[in-house]
C-alpha positions as CSV (number, residue, x, y, z in Angstrom):
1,X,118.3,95.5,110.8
2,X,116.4,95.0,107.6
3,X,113.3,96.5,109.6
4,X,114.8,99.5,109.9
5,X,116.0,100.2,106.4
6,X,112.3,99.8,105.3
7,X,111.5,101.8,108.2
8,X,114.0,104.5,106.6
9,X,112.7,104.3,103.2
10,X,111.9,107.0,101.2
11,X,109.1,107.6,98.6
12,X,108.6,110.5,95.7
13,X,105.4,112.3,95.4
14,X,104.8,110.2,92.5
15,X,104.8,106.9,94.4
16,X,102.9,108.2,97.3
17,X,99.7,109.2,94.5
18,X,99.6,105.7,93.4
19,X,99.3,104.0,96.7
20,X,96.4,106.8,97.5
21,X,95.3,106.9,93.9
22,X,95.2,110.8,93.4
23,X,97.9,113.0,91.6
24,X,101.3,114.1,92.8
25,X,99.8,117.7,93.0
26,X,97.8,116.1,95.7
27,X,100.2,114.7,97.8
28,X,102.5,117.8,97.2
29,X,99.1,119.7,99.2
30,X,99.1,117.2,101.7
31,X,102.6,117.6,102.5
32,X,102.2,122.0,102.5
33,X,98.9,121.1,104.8
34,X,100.9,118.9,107.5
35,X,99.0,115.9,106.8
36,X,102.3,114.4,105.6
37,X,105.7,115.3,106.3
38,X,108.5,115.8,104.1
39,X,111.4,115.8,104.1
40,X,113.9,118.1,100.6
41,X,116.6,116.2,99.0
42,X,119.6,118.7,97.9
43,X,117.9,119.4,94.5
44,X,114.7,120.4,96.8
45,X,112.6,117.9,95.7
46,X,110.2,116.3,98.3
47,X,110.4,112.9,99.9
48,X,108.3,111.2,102.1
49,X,109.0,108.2,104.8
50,X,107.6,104.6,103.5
51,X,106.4,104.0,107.4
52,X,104.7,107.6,107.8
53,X,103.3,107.6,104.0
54,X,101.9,103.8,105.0
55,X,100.3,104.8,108.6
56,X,98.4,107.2,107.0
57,X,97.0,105.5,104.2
58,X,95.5,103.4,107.0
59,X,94.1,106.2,108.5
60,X,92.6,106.9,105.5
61,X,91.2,103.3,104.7
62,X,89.6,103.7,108.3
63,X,87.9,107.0,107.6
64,X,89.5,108.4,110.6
65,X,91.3,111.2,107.9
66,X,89.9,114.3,106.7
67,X,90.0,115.7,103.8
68,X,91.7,113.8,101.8
């Protein structure tokens, strides 16, 4: 089951930007666009799957994304 607790692992705004190298304003556009989903902790702060966050920063590396 280790698989699935990465699969289940959540990541702040902050930690998405450095994996895409842009600001957490960015990401926070992303997720208000749909490009990313996320998902509001009690506090109402966003967080964002490791797996989804990770598919589609290989989109990206592709080209396949828009507007990033």
């Amino acid at each position: 089951m280790p698989d699935n607790e990465a699969d289940d692992a959540l990541l702040t705004p902050a930690e998405v930007a450095q994996l895409f190298r842009v600001s957490p304003k960015t990401v926070t556009r992303w997720a208000r666009s749909g490009k990313l989903s996320a998902k509001r902790t009690l506090g109402g702060h966003r967080r964002f799957k490791e797996a989804e966050v990770r598919e589609f920063l290989s989109r990206v590396e592709r080209g396949s994304a828009s507007d990033t």
